[in-house]
Phi, psi and omega in degrees: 000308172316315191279353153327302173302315175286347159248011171290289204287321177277005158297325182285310175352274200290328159303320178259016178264335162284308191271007074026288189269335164326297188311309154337278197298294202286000191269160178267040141253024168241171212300091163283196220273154165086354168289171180278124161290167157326303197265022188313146173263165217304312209259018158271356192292169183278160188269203222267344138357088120335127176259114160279160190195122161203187198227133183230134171253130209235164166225147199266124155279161161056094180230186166260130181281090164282356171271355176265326175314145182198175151033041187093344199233139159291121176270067198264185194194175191241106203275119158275117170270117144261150204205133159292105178253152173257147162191157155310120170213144187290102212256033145046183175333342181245104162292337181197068169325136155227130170263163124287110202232126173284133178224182164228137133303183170097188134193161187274358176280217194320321259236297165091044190283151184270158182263158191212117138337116189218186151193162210194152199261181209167105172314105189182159189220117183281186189011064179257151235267147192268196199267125158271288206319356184282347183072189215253128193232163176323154153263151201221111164237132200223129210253162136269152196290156175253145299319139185217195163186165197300312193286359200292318191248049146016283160317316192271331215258005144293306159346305198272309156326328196277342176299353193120340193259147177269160175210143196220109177285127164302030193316100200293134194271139200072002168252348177273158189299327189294325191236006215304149170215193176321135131349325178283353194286302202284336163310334173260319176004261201359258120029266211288338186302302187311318182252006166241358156301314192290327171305279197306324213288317170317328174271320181304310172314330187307126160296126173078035167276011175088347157262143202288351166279011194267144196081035199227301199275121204234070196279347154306004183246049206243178186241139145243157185236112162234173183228075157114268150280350143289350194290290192296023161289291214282342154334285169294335132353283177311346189133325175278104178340177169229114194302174206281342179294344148322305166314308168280333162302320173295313205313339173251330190291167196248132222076320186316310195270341169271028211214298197267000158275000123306010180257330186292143172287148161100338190282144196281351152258064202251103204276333206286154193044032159296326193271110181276010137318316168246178225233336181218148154240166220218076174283057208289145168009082193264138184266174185143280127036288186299329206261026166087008192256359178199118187255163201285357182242006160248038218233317194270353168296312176295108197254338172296138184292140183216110151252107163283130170229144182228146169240136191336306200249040181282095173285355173271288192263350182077109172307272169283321131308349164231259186326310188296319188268338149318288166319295199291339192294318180283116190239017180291303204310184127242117174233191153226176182196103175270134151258163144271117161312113177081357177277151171265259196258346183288007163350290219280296201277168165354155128313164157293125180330147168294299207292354156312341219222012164276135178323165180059341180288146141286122187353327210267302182325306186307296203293344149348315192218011202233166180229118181292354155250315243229158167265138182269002161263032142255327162271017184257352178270320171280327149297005161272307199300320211260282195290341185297313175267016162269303190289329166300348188257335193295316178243019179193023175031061143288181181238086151277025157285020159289314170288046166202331189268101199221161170269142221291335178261139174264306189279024183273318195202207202232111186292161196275111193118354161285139172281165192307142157061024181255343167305359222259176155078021175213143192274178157184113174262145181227105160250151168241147198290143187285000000 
């Protein structure tokens, strides 16, 4: 009679366990990119910020067009940037704002793969009007990865807004799934894209530059974040050079090798970590490393506090020989370096789109964001949590060293700000610069 009854009953089970979780989904409690998983650690939660959002499009004049450049003549042209800002805002009755942001798979680069449209949700109200009263808050500028797009981290550069920060994402122009082009494109940019966001963020902030973010942005205080070729932005931003083999690559195009020398360690016109604004960076699997693109004296340039994060098993940028070797390089720095134990290279970004996971796509759609050990919302809770308490101690003198001053295996104990038995499968090194 019982087993009759459990299975008379489990048809309603599941209808009403389906109609639940619909209910879920179509409701504004559900789970977008940057929410707390259960086991979240404490400083992933959102700060106290309604989040504003909009989109500015900027342009770098007189830059060198290098993919144009030929036959002898330097092409140059007025670089177009579009860029995402985050910001504390007064979001009036919508309390738990949701935006939708339009995306692509795909890419138009090596790969030639077709863009395919997707969009995915996000706490944010666009062009909601921001908080004056907050007074003049840090800058936050965040690079992306080839192929990328401005939307890739979503989860942090909301995160970090609702905390107090302005943040501004980057679409690297020749580096996106819509537009990706040579390579040599985003190896000269890179860099200069990265220090001239910061330069306009500077202007846009000025009282009486006529924008509503202005008294609002305090680029003298700021972070950068880069991820993959953003690493290898914001590094040299930061200061560490580009070896000379960088150079010789350039070296037959035309412009090219006076263009990217000013990027080199040793050159006397070489700017990086000259900008005393900014004050921390943020490296998720900064590439390089394998290919001869960073050497122990342009390395010894970096002086900025740098939190490196890796996954162990990083088939891009390379581990011991790259990241890990990065890290050791810099002996400058006061740095840090979380790893994922078994992770490759996918640190940094979103989940994967539900529509990745439609039949017939290519596999590089998933793996675009996805990690084959780890859950990416879960290392996307821990990276909030992590940078949260990097950038508070760097850009607003909190005192979060208990979350950071930790033993070096999560699995000797439970890092501190982890729910119990939750830490596990990740390293954190801490050197401090000579």
């Amino acid at each position: 009679m019982k087993r009759l009854l459990c299975h008379s009953l489990f048809p309603t089970f599941l209808i009403l366990f389906i109609f639940f979780i619909g209910a879920d989904v179509s409701g504004q409690h559900t789970f977008v990119y940057g929410d707390q998983m259960p086991d979240a650690p404490e400083l992933s939660a959102r700060g106290a910020h309604a989040v504003g959002v909009r989109t500015l499009d900027l342009v770098h004049k007189d830059q060198v067009d290098i993919l144009n450049s030929k036959d002898g003549k330097e092409v140059r042209y007025d670089r177009p940037l579009k860029v995402e800002l985050w910001y504390p805002a007064m979001a009036g009755d919508n309390a738990d704002p949701i935006e939708t942001y339009n995306e692509l798979m795909g890419t138009r680069g090596d790969s030639l793969r077709p863009l395919l449209p997707f969009t995915f949700k996000g706490r944010a109200l666009r062009d909601a009007k921001p908080k004056t009263e907050v007074g003049k808050l840090p800058l936050v500028v965040v690079s992306h990865g080839y192929v990328g797009s401005r939307y890739l981290m979503t989860y942090l550069t909301e995160n970090l807004a609702s905390k107090g920060y302005v943040v501004v994402a980057i679409d690297h122009t020749d580096s996106t799934f819509k537009d990706a082009n040579a390579f040599y494109s985003t190896l000269l940019n890179r860099a200069k894209d990265i220090s001239f966001v910061v330069d306009a963020m500077e202007n846009l902030g000025k009282a009486g530059s006529g924008d509503s973010l202005a008294g609002v942005v305090d680029a003298s205080n700021t972070a950068i974040i880069g991820y993959s070729m953003g690493g290898y932005g914001v590094l040299n931003v930061g200061g560490a050079g580009y070896s000379a083999g960088l150079g010789q690559f350039f070296g037959s195009m035309t412009g090219g090798s006076t263009a990217i020398n000013s990027l080199l360690a040793g050159n006397e016109n070489f700017k990086g970590g000259a900008d005393t604004r900014i004050k921390a960076i943020v490296a998720f699997a900064p590439w390089g490393m394998e290919r001869g693109i960073w050497d122990a004296e342009g390395l010894k340039g970096l002086k900025t506090p740098t939190f490196f994060v890796a996954g162990s098993e990083d088939d891009i940028s390379g581990y011991e020989k790259g990241v890990k070797a990065i890290f050791d390089g810099a002996m400058n720095a006061d740095r840090y370096m979380l790893t994922y134990l078994n992770a490759r290279h996918n640190v940094a970004p979103n989940p994967p789109p539900a529509e990745s996971l439609a039949p017939g796509l290519h596999i590089d759609e998933y793996y675009r964001y996805a990690e084959p050990s780890w859950d990416q919302r879960k290392m996307n809770n821990i990276n909030q949590h992590f940078v949260t308490a990097f950038l508070g101690t760097h850009l607003k003198g909190e005192n979060f060293s208990k979350y950071l001053n930790l033993p070096q295996d999560s699995n000797e104990e439970t890092w501190e700000g982890f729910k119990p038995r939750s830490s596990t499968g990740m390293e954190l090194r801490h050197a401090k610069g000579m």
